[in-house]
SEFI-475961 format. One line per field, with one value per residue: chain; y, z, x of N, C-alpha, C, O in turn. Coordinates in nm, 2 decimals, always signed. Each point is the difference from the previous one (the first is absolute). Example, Ala and Ser with C-alpha at 12.3 -4.5 7.8 and 13.67 -1.06 7.14 Angstrom:
2
ch = [A; A]
npy = [-0.57; +0.11]
npz = [+0.78; -0.14]
npx = [+1.32; -0.14]
capy = [+0.12; +0.11]
capz = [+0.00; +0.00]
capx = [-0.09; +0.09]
cpy = [+0.12; +0.11]
cpz = [+0.00; +0.08]
cpx = [+0.09; -0.08]
opy = [+0.00; +0.11]
opz = [+0.07; +0.01]
opx = [+0.10; +0.05]
***
This chain:
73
ch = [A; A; A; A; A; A; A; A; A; A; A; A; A; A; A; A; A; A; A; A; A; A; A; A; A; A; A; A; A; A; A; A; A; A; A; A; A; A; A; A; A; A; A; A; A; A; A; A; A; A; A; A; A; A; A; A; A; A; A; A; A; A; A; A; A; A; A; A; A; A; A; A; A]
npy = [-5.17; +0.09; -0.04; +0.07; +0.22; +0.03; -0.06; +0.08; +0.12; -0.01; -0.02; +0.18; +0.10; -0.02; +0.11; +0.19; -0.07; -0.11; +0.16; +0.14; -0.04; +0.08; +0.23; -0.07; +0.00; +0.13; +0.21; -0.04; -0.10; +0.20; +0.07; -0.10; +0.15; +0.10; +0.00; +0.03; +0.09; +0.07; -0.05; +0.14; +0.05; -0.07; -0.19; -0.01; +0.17; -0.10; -0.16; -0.05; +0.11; -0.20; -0.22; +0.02; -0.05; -0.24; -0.13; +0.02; -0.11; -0.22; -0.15; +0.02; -0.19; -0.18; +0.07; -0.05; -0.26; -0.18; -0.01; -0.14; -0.19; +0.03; -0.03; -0.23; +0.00]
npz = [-3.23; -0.19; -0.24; -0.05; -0.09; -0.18; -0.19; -0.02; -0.12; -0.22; -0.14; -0.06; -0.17; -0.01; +0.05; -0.09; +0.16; +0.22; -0.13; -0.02; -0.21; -0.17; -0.07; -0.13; -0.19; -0.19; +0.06; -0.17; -0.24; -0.11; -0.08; -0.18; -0.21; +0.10; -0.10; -0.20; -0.20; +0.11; -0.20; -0.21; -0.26; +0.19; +0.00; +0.22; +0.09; -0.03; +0.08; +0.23; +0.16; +0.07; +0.07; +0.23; +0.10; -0.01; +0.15; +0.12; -0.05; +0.06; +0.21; +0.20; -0.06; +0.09; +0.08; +0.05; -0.07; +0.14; +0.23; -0.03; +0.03; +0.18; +0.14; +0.00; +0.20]
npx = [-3.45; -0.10; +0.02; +0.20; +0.06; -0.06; +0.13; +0.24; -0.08; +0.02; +0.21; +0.13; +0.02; +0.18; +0.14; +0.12; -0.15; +0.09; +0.14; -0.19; -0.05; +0.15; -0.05; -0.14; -0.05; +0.07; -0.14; -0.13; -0.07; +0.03; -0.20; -0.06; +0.10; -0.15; -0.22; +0.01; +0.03; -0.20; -0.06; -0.05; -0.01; -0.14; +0.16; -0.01; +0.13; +0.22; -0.03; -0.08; +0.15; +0.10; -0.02; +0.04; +0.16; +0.10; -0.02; +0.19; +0.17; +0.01; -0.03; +0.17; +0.04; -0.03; +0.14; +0.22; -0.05; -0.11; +0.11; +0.19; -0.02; +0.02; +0.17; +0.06; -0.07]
capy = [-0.01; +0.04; -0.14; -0.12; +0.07; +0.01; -0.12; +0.02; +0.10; -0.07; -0.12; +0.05; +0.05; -0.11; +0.00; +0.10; +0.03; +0.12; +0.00; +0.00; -0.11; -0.08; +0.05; -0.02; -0.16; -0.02; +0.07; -0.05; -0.12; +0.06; +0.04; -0.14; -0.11; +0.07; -0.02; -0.18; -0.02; +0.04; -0.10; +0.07; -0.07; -0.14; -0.02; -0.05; +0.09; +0.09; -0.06; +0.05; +0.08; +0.05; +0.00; +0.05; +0.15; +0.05; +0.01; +0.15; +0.06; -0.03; +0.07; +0.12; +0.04; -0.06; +0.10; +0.17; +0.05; +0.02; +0.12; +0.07; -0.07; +0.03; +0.18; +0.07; -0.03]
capz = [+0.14; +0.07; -0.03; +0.10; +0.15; +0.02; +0.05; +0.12; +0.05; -0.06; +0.06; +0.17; +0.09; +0.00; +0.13; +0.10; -0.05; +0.11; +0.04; +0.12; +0.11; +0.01; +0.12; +0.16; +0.01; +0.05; +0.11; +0.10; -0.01; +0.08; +0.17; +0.02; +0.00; +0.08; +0.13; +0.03; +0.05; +0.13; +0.11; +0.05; +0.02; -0.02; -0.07; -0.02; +0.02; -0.09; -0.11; +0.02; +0.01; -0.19; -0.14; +0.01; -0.02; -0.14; -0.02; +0.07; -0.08; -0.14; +0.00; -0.02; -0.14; -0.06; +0.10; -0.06; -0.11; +0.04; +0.00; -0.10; -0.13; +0.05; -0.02; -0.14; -0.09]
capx = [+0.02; -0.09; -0.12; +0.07; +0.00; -0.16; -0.04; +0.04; -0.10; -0.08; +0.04; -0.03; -0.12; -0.10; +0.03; -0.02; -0.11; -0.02; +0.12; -0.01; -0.03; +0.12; +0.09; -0.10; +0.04; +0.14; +0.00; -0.07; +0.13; +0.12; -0.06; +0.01; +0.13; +0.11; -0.05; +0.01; +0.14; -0.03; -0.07; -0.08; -0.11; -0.01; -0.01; -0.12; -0.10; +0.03; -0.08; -0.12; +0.03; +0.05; -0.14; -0.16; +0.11; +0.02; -0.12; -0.05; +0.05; -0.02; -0.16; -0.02; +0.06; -0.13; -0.10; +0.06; -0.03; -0.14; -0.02; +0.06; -0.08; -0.15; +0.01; -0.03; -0.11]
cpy = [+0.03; -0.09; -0.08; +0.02; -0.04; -0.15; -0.07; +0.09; -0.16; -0.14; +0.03; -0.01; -0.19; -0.10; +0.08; +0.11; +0.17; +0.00; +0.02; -0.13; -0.13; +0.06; -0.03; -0.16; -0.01; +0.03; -0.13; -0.12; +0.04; -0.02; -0.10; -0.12; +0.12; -0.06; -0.18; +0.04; +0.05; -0.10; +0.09; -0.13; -0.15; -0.03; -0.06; +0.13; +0.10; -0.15; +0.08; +0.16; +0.04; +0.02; +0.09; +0.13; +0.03; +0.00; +0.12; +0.12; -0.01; +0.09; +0.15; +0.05; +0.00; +0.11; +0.11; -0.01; +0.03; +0.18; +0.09; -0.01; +0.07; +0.16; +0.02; -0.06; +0.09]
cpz = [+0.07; +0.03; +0.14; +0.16; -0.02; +0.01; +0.13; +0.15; +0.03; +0.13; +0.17; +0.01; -0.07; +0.13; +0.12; -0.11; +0.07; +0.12; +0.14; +0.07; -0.01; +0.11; +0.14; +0.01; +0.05; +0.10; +0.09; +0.06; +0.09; +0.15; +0.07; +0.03; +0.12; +0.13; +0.02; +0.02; +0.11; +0.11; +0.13; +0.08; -0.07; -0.18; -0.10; +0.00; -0.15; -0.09; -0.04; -0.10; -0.13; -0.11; +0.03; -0.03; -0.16; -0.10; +0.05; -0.11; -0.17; -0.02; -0.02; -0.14; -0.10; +0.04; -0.07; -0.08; -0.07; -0.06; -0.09; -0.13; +0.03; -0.07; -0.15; -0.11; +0.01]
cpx = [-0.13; -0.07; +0.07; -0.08; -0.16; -0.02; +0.05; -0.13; -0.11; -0.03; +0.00; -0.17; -0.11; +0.06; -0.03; -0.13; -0.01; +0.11; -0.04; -0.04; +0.11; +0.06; -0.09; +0.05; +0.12; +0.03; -0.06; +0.10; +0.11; -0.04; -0.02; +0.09; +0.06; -0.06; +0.05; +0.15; +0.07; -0.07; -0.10; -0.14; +0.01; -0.04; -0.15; -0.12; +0.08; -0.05; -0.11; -0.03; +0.06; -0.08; -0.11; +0.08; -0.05; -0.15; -0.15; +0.07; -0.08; -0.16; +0.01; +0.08; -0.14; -0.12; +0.02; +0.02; -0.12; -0.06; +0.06; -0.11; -0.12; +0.00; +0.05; -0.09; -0.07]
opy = [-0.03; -0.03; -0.07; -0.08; -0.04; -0.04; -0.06; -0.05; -0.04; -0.03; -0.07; -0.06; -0.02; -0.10; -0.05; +0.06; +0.10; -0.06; -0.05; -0.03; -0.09; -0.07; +0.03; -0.05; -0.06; -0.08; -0.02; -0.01; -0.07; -0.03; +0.00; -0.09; -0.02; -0.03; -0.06; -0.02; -0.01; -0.01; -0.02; -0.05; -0.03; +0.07; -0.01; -0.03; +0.09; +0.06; +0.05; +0.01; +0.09; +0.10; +0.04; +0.08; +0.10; +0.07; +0.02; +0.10; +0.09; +0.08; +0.06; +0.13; +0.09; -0.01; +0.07; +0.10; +0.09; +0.05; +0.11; +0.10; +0.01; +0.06; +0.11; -0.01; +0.00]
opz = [+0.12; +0.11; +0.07; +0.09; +0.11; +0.09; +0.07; +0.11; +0.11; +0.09; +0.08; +0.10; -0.01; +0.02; +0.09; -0.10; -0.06; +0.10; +0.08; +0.12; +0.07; +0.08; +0.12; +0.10; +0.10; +0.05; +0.12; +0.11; +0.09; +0.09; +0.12; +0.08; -0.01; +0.10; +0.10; +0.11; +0.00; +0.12; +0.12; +0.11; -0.10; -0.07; -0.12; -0.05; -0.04; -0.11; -0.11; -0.10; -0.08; -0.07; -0.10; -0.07; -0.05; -0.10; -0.04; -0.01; -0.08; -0.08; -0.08; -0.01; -0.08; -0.04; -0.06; -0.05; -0.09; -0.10; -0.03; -0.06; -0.10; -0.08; -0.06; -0.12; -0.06]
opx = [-0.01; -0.04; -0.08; -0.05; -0.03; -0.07; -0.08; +0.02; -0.04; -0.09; -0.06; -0.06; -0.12; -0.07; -0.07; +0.03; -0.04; -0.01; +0.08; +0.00; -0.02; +0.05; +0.05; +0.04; +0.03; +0.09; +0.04; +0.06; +0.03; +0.08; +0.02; +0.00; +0.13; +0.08; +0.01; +0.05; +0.12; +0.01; -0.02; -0.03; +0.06; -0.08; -0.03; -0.11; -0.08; +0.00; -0.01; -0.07; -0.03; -0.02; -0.07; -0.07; -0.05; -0.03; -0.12; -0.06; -0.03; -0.04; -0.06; +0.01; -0.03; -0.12; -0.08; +0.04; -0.01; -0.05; -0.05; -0.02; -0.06; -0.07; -0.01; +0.00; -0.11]
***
């Protein structure tokens, strides 16, 4: 059972590499899909808005791993 639970472990994490940054994605997608289904803001400015969102996330994940790797060396 154990060997199951580590290759299962396995298989997650060649997907989800950094759980805080699936829950910033997911939060975000959420923040997003709430504002279009509001009709907050024009559809044309949450295009915009979306990708630089998620990509403002990816860099700052890329950043804090950066620096995680840094300090143990």
């Amino acid at each position: 059972m154990h060997t199951v639970a580590a290759a299962v472990r396995q298989l997650v994490g060649l997907f989800v590499d950094d759980g805080s940054l699936v829950l910033a994605v997911l939060l975000w997608i959420g923040a997003v899909a709430l504002v279009v289904a509001m009709r907050v803001a024009p559809a044309g400015l949450t295009a915009i808005v979306f990708p630089l969102g998620l990509a403002i996330l990816l860099a700052d994940n890329a950043v804090r791993g950066a620096r995680r790797s840094r300090r143990r060396l």
